[in-house]
C-alpha positions in Angstrom: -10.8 36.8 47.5 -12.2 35.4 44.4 -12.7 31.8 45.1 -14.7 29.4 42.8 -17.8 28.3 43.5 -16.9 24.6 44.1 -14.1 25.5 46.7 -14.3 23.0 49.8 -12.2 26.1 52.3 -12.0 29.5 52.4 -9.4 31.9 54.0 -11.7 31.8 56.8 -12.0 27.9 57.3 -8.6 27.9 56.7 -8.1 30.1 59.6 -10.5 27.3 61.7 -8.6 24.4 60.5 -5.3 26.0 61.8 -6.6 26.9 65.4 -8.8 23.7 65.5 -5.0 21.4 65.0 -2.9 23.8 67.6 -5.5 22.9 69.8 -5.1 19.8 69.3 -7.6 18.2 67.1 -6.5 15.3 65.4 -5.8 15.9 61.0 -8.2 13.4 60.3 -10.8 14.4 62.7 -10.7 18.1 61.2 -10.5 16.6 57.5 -13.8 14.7 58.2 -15.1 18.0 59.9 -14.5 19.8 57.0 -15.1 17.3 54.3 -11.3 17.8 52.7 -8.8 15.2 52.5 -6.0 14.6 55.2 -3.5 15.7 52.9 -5.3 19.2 52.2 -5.0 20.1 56.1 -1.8 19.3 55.9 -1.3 21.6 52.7 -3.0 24.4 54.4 -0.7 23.8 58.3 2.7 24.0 56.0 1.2 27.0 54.6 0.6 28.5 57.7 3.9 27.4 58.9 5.7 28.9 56.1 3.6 32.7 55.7 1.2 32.9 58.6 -2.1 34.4 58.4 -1.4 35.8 55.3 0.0 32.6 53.0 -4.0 31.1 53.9 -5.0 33.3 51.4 -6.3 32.3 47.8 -2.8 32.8 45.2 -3.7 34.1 42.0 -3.6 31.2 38.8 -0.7 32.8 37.1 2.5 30.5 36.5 4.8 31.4 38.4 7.1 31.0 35.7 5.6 32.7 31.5 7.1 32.0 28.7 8.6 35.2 27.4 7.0 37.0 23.6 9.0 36.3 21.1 9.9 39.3 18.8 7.4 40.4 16.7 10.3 40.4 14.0 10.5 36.5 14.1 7.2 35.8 13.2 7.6 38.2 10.2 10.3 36.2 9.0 8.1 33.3 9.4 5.5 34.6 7.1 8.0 35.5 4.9 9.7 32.0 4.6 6.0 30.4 4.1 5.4 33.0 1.6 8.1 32.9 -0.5 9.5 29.8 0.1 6.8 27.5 0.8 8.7 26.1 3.7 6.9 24.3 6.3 6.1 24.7 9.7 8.8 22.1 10.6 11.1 24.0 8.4 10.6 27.5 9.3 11.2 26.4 12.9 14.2 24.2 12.1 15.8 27.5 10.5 14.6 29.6 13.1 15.4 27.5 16.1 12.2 28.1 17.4 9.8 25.1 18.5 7.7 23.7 15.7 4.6 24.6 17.9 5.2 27.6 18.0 5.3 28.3 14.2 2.5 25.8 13.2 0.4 28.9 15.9 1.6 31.7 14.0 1.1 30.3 10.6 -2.5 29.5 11.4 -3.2 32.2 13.1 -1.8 34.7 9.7 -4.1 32.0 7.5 -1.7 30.4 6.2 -1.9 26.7 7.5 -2.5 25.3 4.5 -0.9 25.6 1.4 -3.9 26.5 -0.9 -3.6 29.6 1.5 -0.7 30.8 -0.2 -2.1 30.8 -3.8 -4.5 33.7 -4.6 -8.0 33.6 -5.3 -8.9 34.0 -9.1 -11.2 36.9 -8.9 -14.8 36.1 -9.7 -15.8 36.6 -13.5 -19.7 36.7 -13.9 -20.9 37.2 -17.2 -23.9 36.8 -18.9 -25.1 36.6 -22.7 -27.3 39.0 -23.9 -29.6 36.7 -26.6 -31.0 33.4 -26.5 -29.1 31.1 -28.0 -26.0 32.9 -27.7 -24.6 29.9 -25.5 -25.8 26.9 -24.6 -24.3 25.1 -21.5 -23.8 21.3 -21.9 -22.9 19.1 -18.7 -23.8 15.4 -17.5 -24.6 14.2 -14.3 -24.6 10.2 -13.0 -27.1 9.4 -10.8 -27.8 5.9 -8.9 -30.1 3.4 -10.5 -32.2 1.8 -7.3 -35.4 -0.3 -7.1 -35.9 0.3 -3.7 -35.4 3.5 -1.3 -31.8 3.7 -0.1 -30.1 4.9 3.1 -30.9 8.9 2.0 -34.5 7.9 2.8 -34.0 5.5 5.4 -31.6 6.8 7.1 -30.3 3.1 7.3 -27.3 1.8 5.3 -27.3 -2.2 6.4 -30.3 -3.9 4.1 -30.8 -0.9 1.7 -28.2 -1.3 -0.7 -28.9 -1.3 -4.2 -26.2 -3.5 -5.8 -25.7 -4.1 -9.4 -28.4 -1.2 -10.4 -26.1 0.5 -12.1 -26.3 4.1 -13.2 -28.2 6.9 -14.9 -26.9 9.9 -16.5 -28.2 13.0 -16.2 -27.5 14.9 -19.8 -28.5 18.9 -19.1 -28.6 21.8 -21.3 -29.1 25.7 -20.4 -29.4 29.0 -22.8 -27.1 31.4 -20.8 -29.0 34.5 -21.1 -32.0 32.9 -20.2 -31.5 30.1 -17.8 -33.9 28.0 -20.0 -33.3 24.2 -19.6 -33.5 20.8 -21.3 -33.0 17.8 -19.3 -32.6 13.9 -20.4 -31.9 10.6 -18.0 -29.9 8.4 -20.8 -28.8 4.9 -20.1 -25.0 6.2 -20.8 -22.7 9.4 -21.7 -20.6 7.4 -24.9 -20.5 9.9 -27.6 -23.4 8.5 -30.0 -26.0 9.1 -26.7 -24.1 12.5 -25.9 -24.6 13.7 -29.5 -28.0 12.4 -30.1 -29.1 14.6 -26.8 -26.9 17.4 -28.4 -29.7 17.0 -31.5 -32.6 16.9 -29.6 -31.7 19.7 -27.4 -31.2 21.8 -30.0 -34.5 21.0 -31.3 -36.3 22.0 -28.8 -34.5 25.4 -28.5 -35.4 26.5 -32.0 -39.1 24.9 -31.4 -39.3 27.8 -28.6 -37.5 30.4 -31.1 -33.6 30.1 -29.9 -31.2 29.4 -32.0 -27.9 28.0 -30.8 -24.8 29.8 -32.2 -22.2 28.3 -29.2 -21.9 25.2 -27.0 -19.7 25.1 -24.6 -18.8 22.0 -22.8 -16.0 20.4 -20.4 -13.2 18.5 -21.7 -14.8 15.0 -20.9 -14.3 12.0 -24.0 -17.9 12.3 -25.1 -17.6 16.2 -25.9 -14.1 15.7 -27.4 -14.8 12.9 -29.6 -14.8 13.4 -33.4 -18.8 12.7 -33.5 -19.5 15.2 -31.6 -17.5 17.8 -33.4 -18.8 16.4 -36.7 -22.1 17.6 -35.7 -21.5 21.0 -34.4 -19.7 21.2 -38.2 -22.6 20.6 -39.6 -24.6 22.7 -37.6 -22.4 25.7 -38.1 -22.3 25.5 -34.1 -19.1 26.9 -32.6 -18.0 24.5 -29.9 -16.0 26.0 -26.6 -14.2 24.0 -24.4 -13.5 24.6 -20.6 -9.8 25.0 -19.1 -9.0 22.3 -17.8 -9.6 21.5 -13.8 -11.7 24.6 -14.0 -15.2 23.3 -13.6 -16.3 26.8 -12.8 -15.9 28.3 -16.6 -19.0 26.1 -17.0 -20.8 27.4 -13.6 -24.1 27.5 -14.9 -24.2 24.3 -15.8 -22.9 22.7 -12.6 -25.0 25.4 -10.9 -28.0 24.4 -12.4 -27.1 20.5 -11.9 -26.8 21.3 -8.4 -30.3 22.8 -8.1 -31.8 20.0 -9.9 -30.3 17.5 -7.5 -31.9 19.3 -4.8 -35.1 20.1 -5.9 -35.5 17.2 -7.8 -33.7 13.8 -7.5 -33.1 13.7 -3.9 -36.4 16.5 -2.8 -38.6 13.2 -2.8 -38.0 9.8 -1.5 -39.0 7.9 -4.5 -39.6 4.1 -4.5 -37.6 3.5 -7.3 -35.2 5.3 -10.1 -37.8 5.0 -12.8 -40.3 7.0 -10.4 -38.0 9.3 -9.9 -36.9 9.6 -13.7 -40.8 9.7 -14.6 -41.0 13.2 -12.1 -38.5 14.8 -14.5 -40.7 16.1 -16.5 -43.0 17.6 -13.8 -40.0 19.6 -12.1 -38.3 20.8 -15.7 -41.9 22.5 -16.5 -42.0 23.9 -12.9 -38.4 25.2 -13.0 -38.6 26.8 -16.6 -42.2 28.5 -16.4 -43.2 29.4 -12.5 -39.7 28.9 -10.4 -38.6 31.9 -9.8 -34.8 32.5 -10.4 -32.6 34.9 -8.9 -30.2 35.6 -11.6 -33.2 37.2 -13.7 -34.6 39.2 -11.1 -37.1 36.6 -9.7 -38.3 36.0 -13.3 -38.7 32.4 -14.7 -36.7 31.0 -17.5 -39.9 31.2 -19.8 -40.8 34.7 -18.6 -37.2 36.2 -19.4 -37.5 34.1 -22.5 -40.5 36.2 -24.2 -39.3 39.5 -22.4 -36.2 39.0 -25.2 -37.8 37.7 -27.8 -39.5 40.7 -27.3 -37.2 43.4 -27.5 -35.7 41.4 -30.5 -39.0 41.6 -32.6 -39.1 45.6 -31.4 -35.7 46.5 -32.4 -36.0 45.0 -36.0 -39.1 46.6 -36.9 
């Protein structure tokens, strides 16, 4: 007997509740006795009626009455219709004549649910330049404008709106082998401010001894426009474009965009947007000479920086 632990009888009690009525006890007498209902002692006297002593035991929890397994064979041909033929669960159970339940279970339970499932994972291409200024990532990010703290702080969104502040944008550039990184909050990304940060960044590079001989970029209207390529012409800067809808082809950029949004912009709850834009240059000092980065085996950007410059200086003399 492997009754639960919030069971009012037992085989026992039933046992009572049985002698206790054929002595003549009244049902509700023996219900309030027990503390069951009326309709329980009745449950367990037809019981009795119907098996004896032995039909007051506890039945096991089973249905009565399973389902049957459908043939392993079945739910191959499922797989195989979602596979090749991108048929739904509705579908596949419509053909099958099995219930849509059913299929919907076996699908999910292969993985294949969804239909970004059935489309394979590109495999993961790292890669890494060897010199500085081999290639330079270029990516924007907009940011919030806001005079007071918002709901991120506050933790409140009625009252802490910031409407009308419009927006910064966040224009970044990274040396691949290197991880070093340039950083500007511009009012806007039109192609006059997009190319003017392309300058300036490329200033600074050479100013620490790289010199940029690729830029690659994503396919938005300020990196496409003929400004832009005008001055990588002039430049003699070869300009590479992402595929498009492939954000990853310019990972480190979005990688390192990522960091700075969470060491940076939303790491302190600054009273305002220009506060927070006047910390910029703190972090970008911290991130490129004493943050440690992962990539370069825990050195910083300025670290691995000299360490090739280095080797550059010893293999041409």
């Amino acid at each position: 007997m492997n009754a639960h632990r919030n069971a009012r009888t037992t085989p026992y009690s039933r046992a009572l509740i049985v002698e206790r009525y054929a002595a003549g006890e009244p049902a509700g007498a023996i219900a309030a006795a027990f503390g069951i209902s009326v309709r329980t002692v009745y449950k367990w006297l037809a019981r009795y009626r119907s098996g004896g002593v032995a039909a007051l035991e506890t039945r096991p929890s089973t249905p009565r009455c399973q389902a049957g397994m459908i043939d392993r064979r079945w739910q191959d041909v499922a797989v195989r219709l979602r596979r090749t033929c991108r048929m739904t669960a509705a579908g596949i159970a419509d053909r099958l004549h099995l219930a849509r339940s059913t299929v919907a279970r076996w699908l999910k339970r292969m993985g294949l649910g969804r239909l970004k499932a059935l489309e394979p994972k590109p495999p993961v291409i790292r890669y890494q330049r060897e010199r500085p200024g081999e290639l330079i990532h270029l990516d924007i990010k907009s940011l919030g404008r806001f005079d007071r703290p918002g709901h991120r702080v506050t933790r409140q969104r009625k009252g802490h709106r910031n409407r009308g502040a419009g927006w910064d944008c966040v224009h970044v550039a990274i040396d691949d082998a290197t991880r070093l990184a340039y950083v500007e909050v511009l009012p806007d990304q039109k192609r006059g401010t997009t190319t003017g940060f392309l300058v300036r960044a490329l200033r600074w590079f050479k100013a620490r001894g790289i010199l940029v001989e690729r830029v690659m970029t994503d396919n938005g209207s300020p990196y496409v426009s003929r400004l832009f390529a005008k001055a990588l012409r002039w430049l003699n800067i070869r300009h590479i474009r992402t595929r498009p809808y492939t954000p990853r082809t310019n990972g480190k950029a979005e990688r390192f965009i990522q960091t700075l949004m969470r060491e940076w912009a939303y790491a302190i709850p600054y009273r305002s947007s220009d506060s927070r834009n006047r910390d910029l240059a703190r972090y970008l000092d911290f991130y490129n000479t004493a943050r440690p980065h992962y990539a370069l085996s825990k050195q910083p950007p300025a670290q691995r920086l000299n360490a090739l410059l280095n080797n550059v200086l010893r293999n041409d003399s």
